[in-house]
N, C-alpha and C positions, 0 to 999 in steps of 0.2 A: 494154270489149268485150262482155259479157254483157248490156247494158242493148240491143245493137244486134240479139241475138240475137231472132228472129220465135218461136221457141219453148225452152225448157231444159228439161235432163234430171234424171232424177232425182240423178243426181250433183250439178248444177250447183245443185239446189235446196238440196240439205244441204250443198254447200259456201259458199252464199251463208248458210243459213242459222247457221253455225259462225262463219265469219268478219263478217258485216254486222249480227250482230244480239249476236254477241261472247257467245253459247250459256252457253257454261262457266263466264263470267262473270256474266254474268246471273242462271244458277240458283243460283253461288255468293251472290249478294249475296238473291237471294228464297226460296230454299230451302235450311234448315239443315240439315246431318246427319241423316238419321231413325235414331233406336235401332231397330233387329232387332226385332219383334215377334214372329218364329217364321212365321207364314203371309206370303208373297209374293203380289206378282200379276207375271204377265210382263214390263209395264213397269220396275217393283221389281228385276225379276231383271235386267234389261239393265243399268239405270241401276247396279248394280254389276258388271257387266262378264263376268257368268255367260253371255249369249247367244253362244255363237260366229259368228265373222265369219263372213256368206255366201261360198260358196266363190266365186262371180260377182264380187267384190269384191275377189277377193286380186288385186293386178297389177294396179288400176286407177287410172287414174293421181289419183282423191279417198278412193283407200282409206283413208287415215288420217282424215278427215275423216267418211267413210259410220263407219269404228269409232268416232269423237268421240261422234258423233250418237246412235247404237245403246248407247252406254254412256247416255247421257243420256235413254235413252227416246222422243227426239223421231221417230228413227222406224226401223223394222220390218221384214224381211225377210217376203216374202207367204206364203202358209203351205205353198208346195210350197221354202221355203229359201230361194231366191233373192231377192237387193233389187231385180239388173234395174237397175243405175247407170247403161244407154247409154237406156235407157226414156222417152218422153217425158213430161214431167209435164201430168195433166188439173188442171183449174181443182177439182174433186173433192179430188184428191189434195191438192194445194195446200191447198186449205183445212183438210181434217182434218191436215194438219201445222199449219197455224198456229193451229187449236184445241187440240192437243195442248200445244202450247208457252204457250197463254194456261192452260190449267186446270192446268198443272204451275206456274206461275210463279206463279199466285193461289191455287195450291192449292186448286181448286174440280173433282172431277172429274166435279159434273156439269153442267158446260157441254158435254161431250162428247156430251150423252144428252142434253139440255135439250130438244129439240126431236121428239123421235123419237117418233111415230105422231100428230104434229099435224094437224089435218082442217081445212078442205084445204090442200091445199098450198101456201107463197107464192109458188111458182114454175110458171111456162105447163111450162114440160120436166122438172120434177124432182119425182117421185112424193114423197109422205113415207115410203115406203116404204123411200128408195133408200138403201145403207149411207151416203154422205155428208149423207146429208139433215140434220144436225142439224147439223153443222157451218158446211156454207155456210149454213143460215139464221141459226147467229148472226156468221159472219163478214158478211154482206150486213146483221144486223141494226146490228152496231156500225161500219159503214162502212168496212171493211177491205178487201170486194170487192164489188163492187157487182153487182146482176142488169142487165138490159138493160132501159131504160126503154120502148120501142116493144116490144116482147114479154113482156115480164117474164119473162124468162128466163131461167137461167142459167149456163146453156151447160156443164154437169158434164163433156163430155168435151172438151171445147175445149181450145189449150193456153193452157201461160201463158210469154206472152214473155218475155224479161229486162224492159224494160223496168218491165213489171208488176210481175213479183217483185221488183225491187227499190222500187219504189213501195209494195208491202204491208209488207215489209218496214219500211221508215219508217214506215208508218201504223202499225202493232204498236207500234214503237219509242217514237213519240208516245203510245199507249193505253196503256202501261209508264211512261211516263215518265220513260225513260232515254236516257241519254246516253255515249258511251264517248270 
C-alpha cells in the first residue's frame, strides 16, 4: 500500500525505515556495544534511550516504531520537541535520514559534514549553504537519490513518494550489503 502513496510521512518513513531495512538488526550485526566514555553527544544519549518521547508521538498509531528509531539515533524530534509524525517528508529530510543511518552503520560520522561549504554547488536549487546540503550530495553522489537530469536539481523540498522510499530503501540495502 505505501509504494502507491504520491507522498509519506514522517511516521511512514521511520516505520518503513525500522521495519524494510530491519534498523535494530542491522546496527546490531554493524555496530557493537560502545563502553561509556563519560562525554555523550545527543545522538549517544538517544541511542540509549535517555531522549524522551515527543509528546506529538504518544497515541500515534507508529509510536512504538518513532521510540525504535529515536533510541537508535536514526532520528530526532526538531528542537521546539516535536517529531511532527502526521508531517510530510521532503526529499531533505529523506536524505539526512539515510546519511544518518549510512555513517552510524560505517561508523564514519563524517559523511554527515563531508560536503558542507563545498563551492559551488552541485545542485541548480540547493545552496551549499543549505542544512541538508551535505547529505543529499553524498546521497546523489553514491546513487541513492538522484538530482534531476534537465535541471540539475534537486528538489529539497519535494516530497518523497512511497514508491521512492522504498526504492532508496533497497538501494542502501544493496550499498550495505545486506540481506534480511
Amino acid at each position: 500500500k505505501i509504494a502507491l502513496r504520491p507522498k509519506i510521512t514522517r511516521a511512514d518513513m521511520t516505520v518503513l525505515f525500522i521495519e524494510e531495512l530491519n534498523l535494530t538488526e542491522l546496527f546490531k550485526r554493524f555496530m557493537p556495544p560502545a563502553a561509556s566514555s563519560g562525554f555523550q553527544t545527543p545522538a549517544q544519549m538517544m541511542s540509549q534511550g535517555n531522549a524522551p518521547l515527543p509528546g506529538d508521538v504518544r497515541g500515534s498509531w507508529a509510536e512504538g516504531w518513532i521510540e525504535e528509531a529515536m533510541k537508535l539515533g536514526v532520528v530526532e524530534a526538531d528542537p521546539d520537541g516535536n517529531f511532527y509524525p502526521a508531517q510530510w517528508v521532503t526529499r531533505a529530510n529523506y536524505a539526512r535520514a539515510v546519511v544518518k543511518i549510512l555513517s552510524m552503520v560505517r561508523r564514519d560520522q563524517t559523511l554527515e559534514t563531508k560536503y558542507i561549504g563545498e563551492n559551488p554547488s552541485r545542485f541548480s536549487d540547493v545552496p551549499s549553504s543549505h542544512f541538508a546540503y551535505s547529505s543529499i550530495a553524498l546521497c546523489s553522489e553514491l546513487g541513492i537519490m538522484k538530482a534531476d537530469f534537465v535541471t540539475g536539481g534537486f528538489n529539497p523540498t519535494g516530497n518523497v513518494g512511497g514508491a521512492d522510499a522504498l526504492l532508496i530503501i533497497r538501494t542502501v540495502q544493496t550499498s550495505l550489503r545486506v540481506t534480511f
